[in-house]
N, C-alpha and C positions, 0 to 999 in steps of 0.2 A: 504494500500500500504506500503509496507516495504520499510526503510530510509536505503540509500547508507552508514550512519554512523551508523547503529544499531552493535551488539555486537555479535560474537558467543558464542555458547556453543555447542560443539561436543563430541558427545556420540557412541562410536565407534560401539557399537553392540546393539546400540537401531534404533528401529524402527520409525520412524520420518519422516512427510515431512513438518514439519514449524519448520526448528531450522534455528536463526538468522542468515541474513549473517555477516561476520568479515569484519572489517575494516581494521584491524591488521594483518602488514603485517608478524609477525614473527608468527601469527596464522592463515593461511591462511583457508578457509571457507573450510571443509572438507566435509562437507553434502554435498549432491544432487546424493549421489550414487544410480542408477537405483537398484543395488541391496536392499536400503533400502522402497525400496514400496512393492516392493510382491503385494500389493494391485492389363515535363523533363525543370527543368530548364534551356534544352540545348540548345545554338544557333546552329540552322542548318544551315550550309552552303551549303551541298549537299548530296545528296543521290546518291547509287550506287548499283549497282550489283554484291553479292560476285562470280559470273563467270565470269564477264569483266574482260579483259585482266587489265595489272597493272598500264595499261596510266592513269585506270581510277577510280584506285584505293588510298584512302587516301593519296588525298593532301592534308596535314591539315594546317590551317593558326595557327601563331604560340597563338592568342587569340580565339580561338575559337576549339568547338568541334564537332566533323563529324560523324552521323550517319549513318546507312545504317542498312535494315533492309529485309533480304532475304525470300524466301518462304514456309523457314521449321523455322519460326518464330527466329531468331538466329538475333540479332542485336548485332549489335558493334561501339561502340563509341570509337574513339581517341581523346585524350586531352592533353592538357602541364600536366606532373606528378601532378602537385600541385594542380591543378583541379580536380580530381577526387574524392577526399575524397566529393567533396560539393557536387557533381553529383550521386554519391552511397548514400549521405547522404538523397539527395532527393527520389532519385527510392526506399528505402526500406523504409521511412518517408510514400510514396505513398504507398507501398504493404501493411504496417503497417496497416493505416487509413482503406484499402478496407476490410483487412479479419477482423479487430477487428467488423468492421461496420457488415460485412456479416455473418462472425461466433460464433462473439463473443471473439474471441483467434487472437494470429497471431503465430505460429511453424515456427520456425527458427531457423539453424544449420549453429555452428561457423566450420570453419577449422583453422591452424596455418597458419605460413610462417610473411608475413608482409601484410596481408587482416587486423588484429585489426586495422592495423595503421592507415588505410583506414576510418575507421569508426567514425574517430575522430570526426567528422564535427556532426555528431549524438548528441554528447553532450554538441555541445554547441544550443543558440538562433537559431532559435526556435523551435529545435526539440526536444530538451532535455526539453523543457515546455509543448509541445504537444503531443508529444506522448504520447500514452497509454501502458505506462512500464507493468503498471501490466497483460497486457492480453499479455505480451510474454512468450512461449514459449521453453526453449535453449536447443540445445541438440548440440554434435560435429559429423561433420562427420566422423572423425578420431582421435585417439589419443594414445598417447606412454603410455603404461605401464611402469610410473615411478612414482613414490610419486608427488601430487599434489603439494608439497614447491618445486620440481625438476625442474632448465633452460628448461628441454626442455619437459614442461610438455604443452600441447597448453590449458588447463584448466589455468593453471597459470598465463598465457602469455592472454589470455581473460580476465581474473580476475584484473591483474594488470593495463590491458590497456582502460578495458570497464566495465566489470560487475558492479567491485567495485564503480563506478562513475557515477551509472542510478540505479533509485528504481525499478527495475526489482521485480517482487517477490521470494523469495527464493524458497518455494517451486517448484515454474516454472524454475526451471535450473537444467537438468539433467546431469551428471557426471559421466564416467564410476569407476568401484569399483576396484581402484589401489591396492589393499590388493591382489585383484585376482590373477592368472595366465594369460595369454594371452589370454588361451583359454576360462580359464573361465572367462574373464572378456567380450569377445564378446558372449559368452553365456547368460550370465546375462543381456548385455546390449538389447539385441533381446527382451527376456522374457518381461524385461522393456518397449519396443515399443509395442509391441505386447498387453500388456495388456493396455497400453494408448493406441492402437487401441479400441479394444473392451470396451475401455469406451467413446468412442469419443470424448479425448483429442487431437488427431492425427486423422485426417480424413484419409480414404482408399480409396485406388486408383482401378479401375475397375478388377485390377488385383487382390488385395488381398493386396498388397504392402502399407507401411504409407505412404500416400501424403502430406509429407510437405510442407507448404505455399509457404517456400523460403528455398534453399540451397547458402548459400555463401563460393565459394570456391575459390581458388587460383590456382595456377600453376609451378612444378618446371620445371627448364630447361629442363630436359628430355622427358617436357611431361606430368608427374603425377600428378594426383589429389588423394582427401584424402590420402592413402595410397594403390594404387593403381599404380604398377608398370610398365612401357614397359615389355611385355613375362614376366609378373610372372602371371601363373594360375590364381590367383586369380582374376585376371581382366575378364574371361569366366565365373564366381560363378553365380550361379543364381536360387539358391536357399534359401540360404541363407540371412539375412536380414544384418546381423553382422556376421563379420571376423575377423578373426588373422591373422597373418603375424610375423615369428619370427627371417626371415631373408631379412628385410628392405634393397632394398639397400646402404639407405639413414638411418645414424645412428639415433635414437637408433634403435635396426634390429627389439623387437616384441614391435607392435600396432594392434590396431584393426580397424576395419573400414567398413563403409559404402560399399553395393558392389552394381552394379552399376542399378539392378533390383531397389532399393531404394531410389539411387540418380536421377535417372530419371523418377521417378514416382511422383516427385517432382512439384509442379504446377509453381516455378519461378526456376529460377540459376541466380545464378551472378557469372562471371568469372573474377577477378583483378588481372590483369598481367603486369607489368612492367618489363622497364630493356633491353638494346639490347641481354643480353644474353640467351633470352626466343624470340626471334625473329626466328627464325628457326622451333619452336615448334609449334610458333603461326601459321607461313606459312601453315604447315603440317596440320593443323586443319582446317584452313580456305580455302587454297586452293589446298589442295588435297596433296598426296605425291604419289612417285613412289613406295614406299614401299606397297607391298599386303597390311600386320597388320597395321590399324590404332596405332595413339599413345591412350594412356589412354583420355586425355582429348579430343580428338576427337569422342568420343563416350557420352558425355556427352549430355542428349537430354530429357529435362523436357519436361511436357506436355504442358505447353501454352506457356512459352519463355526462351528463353533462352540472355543473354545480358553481351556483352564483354565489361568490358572497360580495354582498352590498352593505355597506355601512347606510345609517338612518337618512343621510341626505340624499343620497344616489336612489333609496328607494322610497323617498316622498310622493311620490307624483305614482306612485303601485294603486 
């Protein structure tokens, strides 16, 4: 198992998948480029129906938190903000323990936003003791084409907040190849899935697609998930495994990202949305909108569950 304080050594055009992770942050870990392989602790208070009118919809007390859990498997818990982090810590502590047991492995995919922050609860007692780091997995579902030392790099932004602080194994963290283009950085990163399919790093989904263990994504106010915009094409792709995107609405304009064939072939999701200003978005997902086109995260739909948690503003307007 590889130590959260081991050392790098990065070799730009060598082929590698055991170079040390850095601890150093003026050297941030440059490996894990897909291009270099080529090779519930919850008290329930009440249950509900997400078609009931909204009498009967998240009352939440202000200690506790409120499940519900509808029939296209889609649960959603509301809690105080500050709760969450220990309630995610749990539910993927549990998915961890099932696939490591089952598979062997656990595959799991960061996003950016403020989901790291979320995570925090993971390293401490007694997860950060129990878990079995080394049989994870890491890949992102989205990420900005900019240098890995770059603010708004969501490699960086994991690396700072979580990676660096759990013996994950380095080789098990995959990274898209920021030297790339856009496009060919979603080219490469596919190639990269694609042959961790065909080696049964990443199991397949009935379709063909990689079945991720667990996708954990987030939410912007408008809507989007990975980089997946309201009416931008790319949200119809579906053929594709990996995308570009070179005009983001949301800066920086080109990343790549998950299309939604991939992201819902996925066997868990987690959705962490806070904030009243994602309250409107959440409404539209959960109960319906007047608008024909769904929003982006409204379509998000794993094969055995999928699980909301919303702090009290995010699900005001429920």
């Amino acid at each position: 198992m590889a130590s959260a304080t081991s050392s790098l050594t990065f070799f730009p055009n060598t082929i590698s998948t055991r170079t040390p992770l850095s601890s150093q942050h003026t050297h941030l870990p440059l490996k894990f480029f897909c291009s270099s392989l080529r090779l519930k602790k919850v008290s329930l208070s009440s249950h509900f129906n997400l078609n009931h009118p909204k009498s009967d919809f998240f009352k939440v007390k202000s200690s506790m938190a409120e499940t519900t859990k509808n029939n296209n498997n889609v649960v959603v818990e509301v809690s105080e903000k500050e709760d969450i982090a220990a309630s995610l810590a749990q539910y993927v502590a549990n998915l961890s323990n099932k696939f490591t047991k089952e598979r062997g492995a656990f595959t799991v995919t960061l996003s950016g936003g403020s989901l790291i922050n979320y995570l925090s609860k993971l390293l401490e007692p007694p997860y950060v003791d129990t878990i079995e780091w080394s049989k994870w997995i890491v890949f992102w579902v989205d990420e900005r084409v900019v240098p890995k030392t770059h603010e708004d790099s969501n490699y960086k932004l994991a690396y700072d907040g979580f990676l660096s602080k759990v013996p994950i194994t380095p080789g098990n963290v995959y990274a898209i190849n920021d030297a790339l283009s856009a496009e060919g950085a979603a080219d490469d990163y596919e190639t990269c899935l694609r042959h961790l399919v065909k080696s049964n790093v990443i199991a397949s989904s009935s379709s063909g697609f990689p079945k991720f263990d667990l996708q954990l994504l987030g939410m912007g106010p408008d809507g989007h998930v990975a980089s997946l915009f309201p009416g931008h094409p790319l949200v119809k792709e579906d053929k594709k495994w990996v995308t570009f995107i070179k005009d983001s609405p949301k800066p920086p304009p080109e990343r790549i990202t998950f299309t939604f064939p991939v992201i819902n072939s996925s066997a868990y999701a987690v959705l962490v949305v806070t904030g009243g200003d994602k309250a409107d978005a959440v409404h539209s997902a959960l109960r319906g909108s007047e608008n024909s086109e769904k929003l982006p995260v409204a379509l998000v739909s794993p094969e055995n569950e999928l699980k909301w948690f919303l702090d009290k503003g995010a699900a005001s307007k429920l």
